[in-house]
Backbone as CSV, one residue per row, in Angstrom:
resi,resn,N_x,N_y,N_z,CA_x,CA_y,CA_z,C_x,C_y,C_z
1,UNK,112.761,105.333,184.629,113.307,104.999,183.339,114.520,105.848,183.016
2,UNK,113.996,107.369,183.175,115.403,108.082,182.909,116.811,107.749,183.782
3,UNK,117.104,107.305,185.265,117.782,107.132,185.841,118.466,105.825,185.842
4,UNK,117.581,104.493,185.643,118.270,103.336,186.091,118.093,103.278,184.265
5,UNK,117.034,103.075,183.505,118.016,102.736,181.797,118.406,103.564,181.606
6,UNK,118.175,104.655,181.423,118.999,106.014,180.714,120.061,106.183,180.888
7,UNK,120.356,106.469,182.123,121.658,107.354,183.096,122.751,106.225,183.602
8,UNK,121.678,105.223,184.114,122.662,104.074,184.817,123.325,102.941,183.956
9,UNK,122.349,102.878,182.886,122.098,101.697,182.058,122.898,101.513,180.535
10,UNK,123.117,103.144,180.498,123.216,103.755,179.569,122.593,103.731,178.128
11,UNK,120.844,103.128,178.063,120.170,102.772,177.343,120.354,104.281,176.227
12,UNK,120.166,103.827,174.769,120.806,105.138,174.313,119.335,105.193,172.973
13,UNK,118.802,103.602,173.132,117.738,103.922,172.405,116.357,105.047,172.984
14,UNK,115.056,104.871,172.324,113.978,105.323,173.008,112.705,104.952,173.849
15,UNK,112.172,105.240,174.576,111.108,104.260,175.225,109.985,104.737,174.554
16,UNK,109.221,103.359,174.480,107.778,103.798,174.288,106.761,103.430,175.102
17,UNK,105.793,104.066,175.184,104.858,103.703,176.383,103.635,102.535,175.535
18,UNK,103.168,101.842,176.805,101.975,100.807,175.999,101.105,101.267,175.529
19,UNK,100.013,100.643,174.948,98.801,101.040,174.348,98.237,102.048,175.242
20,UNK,97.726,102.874,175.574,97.601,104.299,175.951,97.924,104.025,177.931
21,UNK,98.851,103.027,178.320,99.009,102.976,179.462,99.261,103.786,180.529
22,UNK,99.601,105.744,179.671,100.297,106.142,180.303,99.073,107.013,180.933
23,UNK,97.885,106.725,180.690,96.429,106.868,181.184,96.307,106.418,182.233
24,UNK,96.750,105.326,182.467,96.524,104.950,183.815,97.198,105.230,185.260
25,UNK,98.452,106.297,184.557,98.867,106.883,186.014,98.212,107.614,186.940
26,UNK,98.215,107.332,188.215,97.443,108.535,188.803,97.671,109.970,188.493
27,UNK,96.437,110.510,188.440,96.646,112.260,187.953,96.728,112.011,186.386
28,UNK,96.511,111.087,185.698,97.210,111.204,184.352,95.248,110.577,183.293
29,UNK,95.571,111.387,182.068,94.736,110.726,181.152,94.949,109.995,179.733
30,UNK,94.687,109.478,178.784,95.211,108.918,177.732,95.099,110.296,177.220
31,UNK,95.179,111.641,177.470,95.078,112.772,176.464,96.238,113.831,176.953
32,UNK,96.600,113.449,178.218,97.192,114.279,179.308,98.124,113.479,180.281
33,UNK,99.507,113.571,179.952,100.017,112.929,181.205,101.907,113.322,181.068
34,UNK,101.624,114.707,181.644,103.094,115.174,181.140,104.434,113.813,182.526
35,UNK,103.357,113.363,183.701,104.273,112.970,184.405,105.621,111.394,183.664
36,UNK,104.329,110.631,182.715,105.163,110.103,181.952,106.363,109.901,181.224
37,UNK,106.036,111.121,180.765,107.063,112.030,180.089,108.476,112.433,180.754
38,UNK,107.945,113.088,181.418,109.156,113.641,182.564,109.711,112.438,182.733
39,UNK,109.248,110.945,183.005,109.583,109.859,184.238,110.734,109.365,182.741
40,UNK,110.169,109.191,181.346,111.091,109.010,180.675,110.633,108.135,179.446
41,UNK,109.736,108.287,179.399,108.680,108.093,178.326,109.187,108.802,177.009
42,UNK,109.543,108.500,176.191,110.049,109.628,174.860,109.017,109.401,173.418
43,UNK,108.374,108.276,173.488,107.517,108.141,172.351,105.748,107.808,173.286
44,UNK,104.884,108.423,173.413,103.538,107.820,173.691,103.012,106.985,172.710
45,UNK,102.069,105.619,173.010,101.452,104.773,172.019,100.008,105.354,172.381
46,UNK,99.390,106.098,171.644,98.360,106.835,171.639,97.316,107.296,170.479
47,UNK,96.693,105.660,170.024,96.329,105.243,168.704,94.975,106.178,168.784
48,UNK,94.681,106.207,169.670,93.187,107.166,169.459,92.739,108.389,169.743
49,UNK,93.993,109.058,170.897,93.912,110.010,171.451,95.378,110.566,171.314
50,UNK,95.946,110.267,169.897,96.741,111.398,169.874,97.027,112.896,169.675
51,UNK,96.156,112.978,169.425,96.101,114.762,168.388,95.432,115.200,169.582
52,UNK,95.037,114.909,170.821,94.358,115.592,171.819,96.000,115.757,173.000
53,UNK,96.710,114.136,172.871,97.882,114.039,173.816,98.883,115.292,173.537
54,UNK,98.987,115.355,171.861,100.370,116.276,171.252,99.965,117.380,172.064
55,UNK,98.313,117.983,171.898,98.383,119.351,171.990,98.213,119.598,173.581
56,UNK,98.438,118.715,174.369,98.489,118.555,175.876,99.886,118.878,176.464
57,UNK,100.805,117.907,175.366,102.014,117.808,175.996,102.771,119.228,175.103
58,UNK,102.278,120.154,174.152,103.389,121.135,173.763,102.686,121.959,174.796
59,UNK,101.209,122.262,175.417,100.952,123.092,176.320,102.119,122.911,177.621
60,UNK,102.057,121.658,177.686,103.372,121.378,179.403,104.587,122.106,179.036
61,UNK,104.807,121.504,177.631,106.594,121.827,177.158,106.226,123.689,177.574
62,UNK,105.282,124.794,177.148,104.974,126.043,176.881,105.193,126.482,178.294
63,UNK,104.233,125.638,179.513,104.505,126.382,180.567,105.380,126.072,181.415
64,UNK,106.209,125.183,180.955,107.345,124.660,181.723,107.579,123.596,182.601
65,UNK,106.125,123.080,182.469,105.955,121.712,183.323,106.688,120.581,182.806
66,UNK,106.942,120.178,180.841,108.126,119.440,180.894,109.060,120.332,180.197
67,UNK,110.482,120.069,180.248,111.360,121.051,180.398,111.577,120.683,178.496
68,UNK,112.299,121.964,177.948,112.602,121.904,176.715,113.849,120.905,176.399
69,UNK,114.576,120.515,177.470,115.370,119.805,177.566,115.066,118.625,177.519
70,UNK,114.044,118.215,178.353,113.651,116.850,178.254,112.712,116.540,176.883
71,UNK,112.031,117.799,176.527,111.393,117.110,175.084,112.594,116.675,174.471
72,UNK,113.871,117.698,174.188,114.685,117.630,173.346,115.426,116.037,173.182
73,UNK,115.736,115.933,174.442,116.085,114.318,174.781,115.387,113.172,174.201
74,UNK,113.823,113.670,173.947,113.238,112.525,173.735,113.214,112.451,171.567
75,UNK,113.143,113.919,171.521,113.236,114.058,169.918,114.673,113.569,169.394
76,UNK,115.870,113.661,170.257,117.292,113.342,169.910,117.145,111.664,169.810
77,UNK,116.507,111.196,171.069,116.457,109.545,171.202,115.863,108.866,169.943
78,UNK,114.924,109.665,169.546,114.120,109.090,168.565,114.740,109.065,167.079
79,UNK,115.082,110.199,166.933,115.725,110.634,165.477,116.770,109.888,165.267
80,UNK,117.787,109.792,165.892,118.978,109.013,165.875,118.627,107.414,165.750
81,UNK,117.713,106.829,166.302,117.499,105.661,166.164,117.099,105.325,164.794
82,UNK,116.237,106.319,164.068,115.279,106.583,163.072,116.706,106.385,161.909
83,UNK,117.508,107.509,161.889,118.518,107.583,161.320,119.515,106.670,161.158
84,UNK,119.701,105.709,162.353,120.958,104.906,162.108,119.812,103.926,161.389
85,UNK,118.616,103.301,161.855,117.962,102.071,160.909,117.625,102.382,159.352
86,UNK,117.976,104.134,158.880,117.938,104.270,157.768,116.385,104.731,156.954
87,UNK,115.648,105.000,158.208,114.402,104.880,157.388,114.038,106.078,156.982
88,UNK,114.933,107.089,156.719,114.873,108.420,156.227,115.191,108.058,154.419
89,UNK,115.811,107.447,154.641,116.312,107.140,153.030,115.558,105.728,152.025
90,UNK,114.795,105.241,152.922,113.904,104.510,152.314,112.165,105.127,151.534
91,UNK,111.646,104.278,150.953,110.564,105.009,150.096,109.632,105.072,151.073
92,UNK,108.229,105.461,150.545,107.138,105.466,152.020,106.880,103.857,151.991
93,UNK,106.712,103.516,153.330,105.774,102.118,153.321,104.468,101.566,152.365
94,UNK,103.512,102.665,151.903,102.732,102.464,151.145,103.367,102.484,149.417
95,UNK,104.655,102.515,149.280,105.117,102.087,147.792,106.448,101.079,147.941
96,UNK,106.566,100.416,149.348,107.366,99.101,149.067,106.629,97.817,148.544
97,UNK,107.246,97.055,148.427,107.129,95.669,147.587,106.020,94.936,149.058
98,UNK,105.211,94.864,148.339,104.473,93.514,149.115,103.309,95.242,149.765
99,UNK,103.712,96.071,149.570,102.585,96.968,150.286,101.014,96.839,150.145
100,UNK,100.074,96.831,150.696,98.725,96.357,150.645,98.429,95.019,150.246
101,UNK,99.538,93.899,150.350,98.899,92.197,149.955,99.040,92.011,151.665
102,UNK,97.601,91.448,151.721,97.160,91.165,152.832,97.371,89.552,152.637
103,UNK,97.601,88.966,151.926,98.502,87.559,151.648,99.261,87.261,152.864
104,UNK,100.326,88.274,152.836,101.437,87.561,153.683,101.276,87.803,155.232
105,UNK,99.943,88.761,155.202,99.814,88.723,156.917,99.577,87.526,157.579
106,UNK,100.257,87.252,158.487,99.750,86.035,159.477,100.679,84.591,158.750
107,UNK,101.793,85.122,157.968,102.562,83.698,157.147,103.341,83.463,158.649
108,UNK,103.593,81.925,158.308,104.089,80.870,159.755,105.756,81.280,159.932
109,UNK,106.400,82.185,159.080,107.557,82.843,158.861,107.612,83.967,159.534
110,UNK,106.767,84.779,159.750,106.370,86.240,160.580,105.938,85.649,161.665
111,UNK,105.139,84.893,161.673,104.840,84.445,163.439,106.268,83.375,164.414
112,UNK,106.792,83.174,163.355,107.979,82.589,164.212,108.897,84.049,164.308
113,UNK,109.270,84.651,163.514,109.966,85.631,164.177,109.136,86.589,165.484
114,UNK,108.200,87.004,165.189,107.224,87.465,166.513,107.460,86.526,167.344
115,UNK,107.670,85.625,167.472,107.347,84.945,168.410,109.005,84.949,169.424
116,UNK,109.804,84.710,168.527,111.381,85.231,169.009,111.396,86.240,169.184
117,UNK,110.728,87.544,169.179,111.078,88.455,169.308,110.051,88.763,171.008
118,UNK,109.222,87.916,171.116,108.788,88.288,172.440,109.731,87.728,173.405
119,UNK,110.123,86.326,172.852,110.675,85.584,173.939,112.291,86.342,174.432
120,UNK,112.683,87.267,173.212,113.643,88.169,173.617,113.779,89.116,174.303
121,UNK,112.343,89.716,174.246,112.253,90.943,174.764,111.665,90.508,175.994
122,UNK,111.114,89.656,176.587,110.915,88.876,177.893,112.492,88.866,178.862
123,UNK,113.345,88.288,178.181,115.034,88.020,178.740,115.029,89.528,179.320
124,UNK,115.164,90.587,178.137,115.387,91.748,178.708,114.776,92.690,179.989
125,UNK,113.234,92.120,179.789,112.487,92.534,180.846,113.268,92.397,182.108
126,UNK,113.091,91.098,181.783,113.826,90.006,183.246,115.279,90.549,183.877
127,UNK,115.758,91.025,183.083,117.237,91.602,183.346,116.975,93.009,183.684
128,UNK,116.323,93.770,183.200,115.777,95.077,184.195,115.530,94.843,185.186
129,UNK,114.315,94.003,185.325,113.948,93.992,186.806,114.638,93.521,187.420
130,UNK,115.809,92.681,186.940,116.176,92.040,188.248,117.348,93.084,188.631
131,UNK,117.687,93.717,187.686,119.023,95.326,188.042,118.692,95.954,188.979
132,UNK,116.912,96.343,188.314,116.348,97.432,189.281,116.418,96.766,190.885
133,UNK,116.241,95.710,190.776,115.447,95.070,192.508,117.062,95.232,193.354
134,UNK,118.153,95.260,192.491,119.853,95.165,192.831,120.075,95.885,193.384
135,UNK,119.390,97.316,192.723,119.793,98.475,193.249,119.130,98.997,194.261
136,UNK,117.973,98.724,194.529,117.411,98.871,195.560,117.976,98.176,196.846
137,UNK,118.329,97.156,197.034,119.184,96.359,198.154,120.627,97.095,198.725
């Protein structure tokens, strides 16, 4: 990730990893998996085992297994994204308009945009992999 989007790609947003997928690397646990990280992972999705992952991964950052540099990379990727969409200057989610009406979950207006938004992010897939397979040849 860091080399062909990051470096090559010049991807400038952040990655996030799947639902605790980054468990399934070899050597790796949903609580523990600095290799992720390193590979270029900058946000973990780690709905159940986060507060066990954080205090895993500042132990790596401590002994040097991931570098302060590369956390830093991943806190810069994140913030900046955070910052240009503005959501520093917005109220909390639990006091915007429509907050707790469970009404509009599942309206045929939100599932058509979800639904464009997979079929988009599918294109992109498709265009990675097919870069990556380029560069390999």
């Amino acid at each position: 990730m860091t080399d062909v989007l990051k470096d090559r790609m010049g991807f400038n947003g952040f990655v996030v990893g799947d639902w605790n997928g980054h468990g399934l690397i070899d050597g790796c646990t949903s609580t523990d998996c600095p290799e992720a990280f390193m590979a270029g992972v900058d946000m973990y999705m780690a709905p159940d085992s986060w507060r066990e992952l954080y205090h895993s991964t500042l132990e790596h950052v401590r002994s040097g297994r991931i570098s302060e540099d590369r956390l830093n990379d991943a806190v810069r990727r994140i913030l900046r994204v955070k910052v240009t969409a503005g959501l520093f200057e917005q109220v909390a989610p639990s006091q915007r308009p429509l907050a707790n009406d469970i009404s509009v979950l599942a309206a045929p207006e939100h599932r058509d945009v979800a639904r464009r938004a997979v079929r988009q992010s599918l294109v992109l897939l498709k265009i990675l992999i097919s870069y990556c397979h380029s560069i390999r040849e």
